[in-house]
Steps between C-alpha positions, in 0.01 A plus 500: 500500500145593647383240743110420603331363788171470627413647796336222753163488465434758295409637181832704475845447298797625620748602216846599607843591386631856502177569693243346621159531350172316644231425246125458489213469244113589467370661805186585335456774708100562513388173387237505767265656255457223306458300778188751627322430205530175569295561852830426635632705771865590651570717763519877383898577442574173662645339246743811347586511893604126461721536226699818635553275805601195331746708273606733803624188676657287218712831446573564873653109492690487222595878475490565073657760370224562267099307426491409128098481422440300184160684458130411553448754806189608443231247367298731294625477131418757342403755718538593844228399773423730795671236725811516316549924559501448806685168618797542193672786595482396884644193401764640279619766797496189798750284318709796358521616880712215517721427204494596103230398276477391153212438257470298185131571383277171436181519322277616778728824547322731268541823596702411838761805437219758652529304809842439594697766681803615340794333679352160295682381249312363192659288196310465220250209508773265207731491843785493647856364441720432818841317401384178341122526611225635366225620736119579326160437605431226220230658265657606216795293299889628559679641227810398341645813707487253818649154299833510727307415771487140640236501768153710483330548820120604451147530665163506337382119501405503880625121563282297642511127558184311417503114597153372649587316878865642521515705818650814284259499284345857373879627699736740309824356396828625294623355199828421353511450066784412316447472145719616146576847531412569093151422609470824638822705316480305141843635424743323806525187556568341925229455744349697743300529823142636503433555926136618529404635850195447646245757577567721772125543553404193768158539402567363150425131574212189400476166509357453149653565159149596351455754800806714350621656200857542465702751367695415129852601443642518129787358659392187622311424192801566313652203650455123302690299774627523850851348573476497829213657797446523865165587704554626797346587817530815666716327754715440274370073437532367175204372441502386083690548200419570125261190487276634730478925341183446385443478893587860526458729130 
C-alpha cells in the first residue's frame, strides 16, 4: 500500500512504496507576464531561478526516485509566451540532472511537448494510476478506467485560505476530502480521499476572495457532500475541517 506525507513546510507530497516519488503542482512557469501588464515587476529570471532552487533542495533532502508534476508548468494556456521558451526547458534539464521526471499535462500545458527534452516522461493529461492512487492535475473528470482507485491526488485549485484577521490569511494550504466514492465513479460504491496540493508557485497568494479567481475542477463539483475534511497548513497544522471549505474552494 502507497503511503503519503507532506514534506514540512512545503508545497510537496511525498508518495512512497516500491519507490519513492515526490510530487508538485502548478509552477506556472512565466506567469510574470501577466503580472507586467499589470505595471508589476519581478526580477528578470528570478523567479524560474527560485523554483529550480526550491525543487533542487526538496529533492537533495528527501532523495525521490522520480518528480511526478501534476501539470500547470507554464502559465500561458494556449500558447507559448517568449518567457516560457526559454525558462521551460532549463527547468525541465535542472531537476532531471537530479532524479526522473514525470508530467501529467494541466490546462495551461498546451503545446508543452516542443519544450521538454526527451528523457521526460509525459502521461496523458486523464493521469496516472499508481497501485490504489490516482495522480491527475484536476481539470478534466476521471473515467470509469480509474474507478479501483480509492484516493485521487490532484492540483489545479491553487488553495488558498481566506479568513479576514486570521494570521494565515491569503496563505496556501492542503486539503484532505473524503466523500462517497460513486460521486466521482457512479458505478462503485466505498469512499474515497480527494488530497489537493497546493500551488507550487509562492507567488499565488491574496488576502481577498474578490481579488482572485479560482480554478474549477469537474471533480469537485461532482461532489454533493463531504464525509469528512481537513485544512491544513503547509506545516503540516490542521487548521479546519469540512465546515469551514468554503474557507478554501
Amino acid at each position: 500500500m502507497l503511503q503519503t506525507r507532506i514534506v514540512p513546510s512545503k508545497p510537496a507530497l511525498i508518495l512512497e512504496g516500491a519507490e519513492k516519488n515526490l510530487i508538485i503542482t502548478d509552477i506556472h512557469i512565466g506567469f510574470e507576464s501577466n503580472m507586467e501588464s499589470n505595471e508589476i515587476f519581478i526580477g528578470k529570471n528570478s523567479t524560474i531561478n527560485e523554483s529550480i532552487q526550491e525543487l533542487s533542495d526538496i529533492i537533495d533532502s528527501e532523495k525521490p526516485d522520480s518528480v511526478i508534476l501534476l501539470g500547470d508548468i507554464k502559465s500561458s494556456i494556449k500558447n507559448i509566451s517568449r518567457n516560457e521558451w526559454d525558462e521551460v526547458p532549463l527547468f525541465f534539464k535542472k531537476i532531471r540532472e537530479k532524479c526522473g521526471v514525470t508530467l501529467i499535462p494541466g490546462n495551461h500545458d498546451a503545446g508543452i511537448q516542443r519544450l521538454i527534452p526527451d528523457n521526460i516522461t509525459i502521461i496523458s493529461s486523464t493521469g496516472m494510476v499508481e497501485e490504489n492512487v490516482l495522480l491527475t492535475h484536476g481539470h478534466t473528470l476521471p473515467s470509469e478506467n480509474f474507478s479501483h482507485v480509492d484516493k485521487i491526488i490532484m492540483g489545479h485549485l491553487h488553495p488558498i485560505f481566506f479568513k479576514e484577521n486570521s494570521i494565515i490569511n491569503g496563505q496556501r494550504v492542503w486539503i484532505s476530502i473524503r466523500t462517497n466514492k460513486e460521486n466521482i465513479f457512479p458505478s462503485k460504491k466505498g469512499e474515497i480521499e480527494i488530497i489537493i496540493v497546493p500551488s507550487f508557485n509562492k507567488y499565488f497568494y491574496v488576502t481577498h476572495r474578490k481579488q482572485y479567481r479560482k480554478s474549477i475542477s469537474p471533480i469537485i463539483n461532482k461532489i454533493n457532500k463531504i464525509s469528512e475534511a481537513k485544512i491544513i497548513t503547509l506545516d503540516g497544522t490542521i487548521i479546519g475541517n469540512e465546515s469551514m471549505i468554503d474557507h478554501v474552494i
